[in-house]
C-alpha positions as CSV (number, residue, x, y, z in Angstrom):
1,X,3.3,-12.1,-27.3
2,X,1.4,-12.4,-23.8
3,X,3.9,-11.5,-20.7
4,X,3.1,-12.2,-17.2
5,X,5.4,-10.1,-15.0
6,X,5.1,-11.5,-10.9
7,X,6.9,-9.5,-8.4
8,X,7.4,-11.1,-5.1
9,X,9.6,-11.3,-1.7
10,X,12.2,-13.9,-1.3
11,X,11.5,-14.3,2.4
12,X,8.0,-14.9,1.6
13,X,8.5,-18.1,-0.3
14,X,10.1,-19.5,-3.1
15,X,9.8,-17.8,-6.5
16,X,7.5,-18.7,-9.1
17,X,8.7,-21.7,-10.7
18,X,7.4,-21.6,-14.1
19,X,9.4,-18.2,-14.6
20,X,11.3,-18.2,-17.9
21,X,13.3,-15.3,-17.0
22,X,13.6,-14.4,-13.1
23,X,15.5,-11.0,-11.9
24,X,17.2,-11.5,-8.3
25,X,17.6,-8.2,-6.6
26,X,18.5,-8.9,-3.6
27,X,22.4,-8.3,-3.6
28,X,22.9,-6.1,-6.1
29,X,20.7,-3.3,-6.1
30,X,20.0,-1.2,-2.8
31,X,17.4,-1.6,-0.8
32,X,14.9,0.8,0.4
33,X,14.1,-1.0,3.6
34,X,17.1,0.3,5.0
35,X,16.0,3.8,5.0
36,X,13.4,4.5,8.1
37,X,11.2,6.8,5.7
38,X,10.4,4.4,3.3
39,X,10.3,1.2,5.4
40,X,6.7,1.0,5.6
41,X,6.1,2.4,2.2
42,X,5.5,0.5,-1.1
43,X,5.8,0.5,-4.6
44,X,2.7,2.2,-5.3
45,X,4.4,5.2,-3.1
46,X,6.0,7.9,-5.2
47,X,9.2,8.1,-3.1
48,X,9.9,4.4,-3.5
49,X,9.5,4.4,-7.2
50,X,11.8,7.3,-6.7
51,X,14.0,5.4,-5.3
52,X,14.1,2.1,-6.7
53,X,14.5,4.1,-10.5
54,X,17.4,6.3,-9.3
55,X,19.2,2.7,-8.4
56,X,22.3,2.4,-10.1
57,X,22.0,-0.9,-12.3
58,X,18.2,-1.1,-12.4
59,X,17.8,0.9,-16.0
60,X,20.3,-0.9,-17.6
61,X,18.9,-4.0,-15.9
62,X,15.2,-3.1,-17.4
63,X,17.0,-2.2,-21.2
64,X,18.8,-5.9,-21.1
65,X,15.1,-7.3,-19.9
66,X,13.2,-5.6,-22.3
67,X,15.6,-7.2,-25.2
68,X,16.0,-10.4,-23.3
69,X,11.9,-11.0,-23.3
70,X,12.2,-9.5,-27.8
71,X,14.1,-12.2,-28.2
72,X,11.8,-14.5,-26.5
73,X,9.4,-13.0,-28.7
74,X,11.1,-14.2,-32.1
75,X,10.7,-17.8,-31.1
76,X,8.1,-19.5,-33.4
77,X,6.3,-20.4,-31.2
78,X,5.9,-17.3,-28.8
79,X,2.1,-16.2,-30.2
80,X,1.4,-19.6,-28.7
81,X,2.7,-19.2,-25.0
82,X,2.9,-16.4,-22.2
83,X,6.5,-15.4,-21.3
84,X,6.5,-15.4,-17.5
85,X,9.0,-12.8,-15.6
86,X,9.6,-12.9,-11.9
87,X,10.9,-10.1,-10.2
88,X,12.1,-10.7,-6.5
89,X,14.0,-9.1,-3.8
90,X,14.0,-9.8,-0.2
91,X,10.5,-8.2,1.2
92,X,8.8,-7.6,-2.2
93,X,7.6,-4.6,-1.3
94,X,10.2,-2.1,-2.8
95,X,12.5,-3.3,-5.4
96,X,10.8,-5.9,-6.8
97,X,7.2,-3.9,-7.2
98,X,8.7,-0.8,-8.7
99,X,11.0,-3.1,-11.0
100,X,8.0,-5.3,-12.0
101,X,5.8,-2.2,-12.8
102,X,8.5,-0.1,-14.7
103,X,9.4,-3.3,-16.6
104,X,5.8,-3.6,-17.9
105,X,5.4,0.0,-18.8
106,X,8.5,-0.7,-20.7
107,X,7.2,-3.8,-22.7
108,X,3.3,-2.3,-23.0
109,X,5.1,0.2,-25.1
110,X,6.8,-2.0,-27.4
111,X,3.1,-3.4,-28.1
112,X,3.0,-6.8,-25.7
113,X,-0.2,-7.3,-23.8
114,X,1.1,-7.4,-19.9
115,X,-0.3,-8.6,-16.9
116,X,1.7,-7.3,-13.4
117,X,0.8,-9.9,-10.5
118,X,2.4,-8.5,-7.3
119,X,2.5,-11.1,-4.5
120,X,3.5,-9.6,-2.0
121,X,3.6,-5.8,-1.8
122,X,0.4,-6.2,0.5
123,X,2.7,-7.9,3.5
124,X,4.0,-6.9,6.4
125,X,7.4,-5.4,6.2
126,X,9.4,-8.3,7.3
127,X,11.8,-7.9,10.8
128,X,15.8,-9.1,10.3
């Protein structure tokens, strides 16, 4: 089954909506922003993926998504149709983009053919 995994900031529009299955980070999972040394960072950065994977919640979160989109890959029709999976938080620069990219390392190695679309990562770090 074909996956298409989107991560993308919340306060950069709405989410995709032709996501099957959409992970909302935003209020449960901490949020590098808030630390000065990462602000400005990404998910590409070493010390955000760091971050992001040492999250309490977020494995667990990536076991139950990994078996959420098998399931999706019983359907009979699933060799038909790309599962989409959205991945949001507030900025999409941190959570979301190390999320989205753990989550497809995750599913490559179970044998699905991934695509990772990050929308946002390449914004500005958004001002509250």
């Amino acid at each position: 089954m074909d996956i298409l995994i989107t991560s993308f900031g919340h306060l950069h529009g709405p989410r995709p909506d032709d996501a099957h299955i959409v992970l909302d980070l935003r209020f449960h999972f901490r949020d590098p922003h808030w630390n000065k040394d990462l602000r400005e960072l990404t998910a590409r950065d070493r010390r955000v993926i760091k971050a992001v994977r040492r999250t309490p919640g977020i494995r667990p979160l990536l076991t139950a998504t990994v078996a959420q989109a098998q399931a999706y890959a019983l359907g009979p029709s699933a060799d038909q149709h790309t599962l989409h999976i959205a991945v949001g938080c507030a900025g999409g620069r941190h959570r979301a983009g190390v999320t989205a990219h753990l989550l497809a390392r995750r599913l490559r190695r179970r044998g699905h053919q991934v695509t990772l679309h990050h929308r946002d990562l390449h914004r500005p770090v958004v001002t509250r």
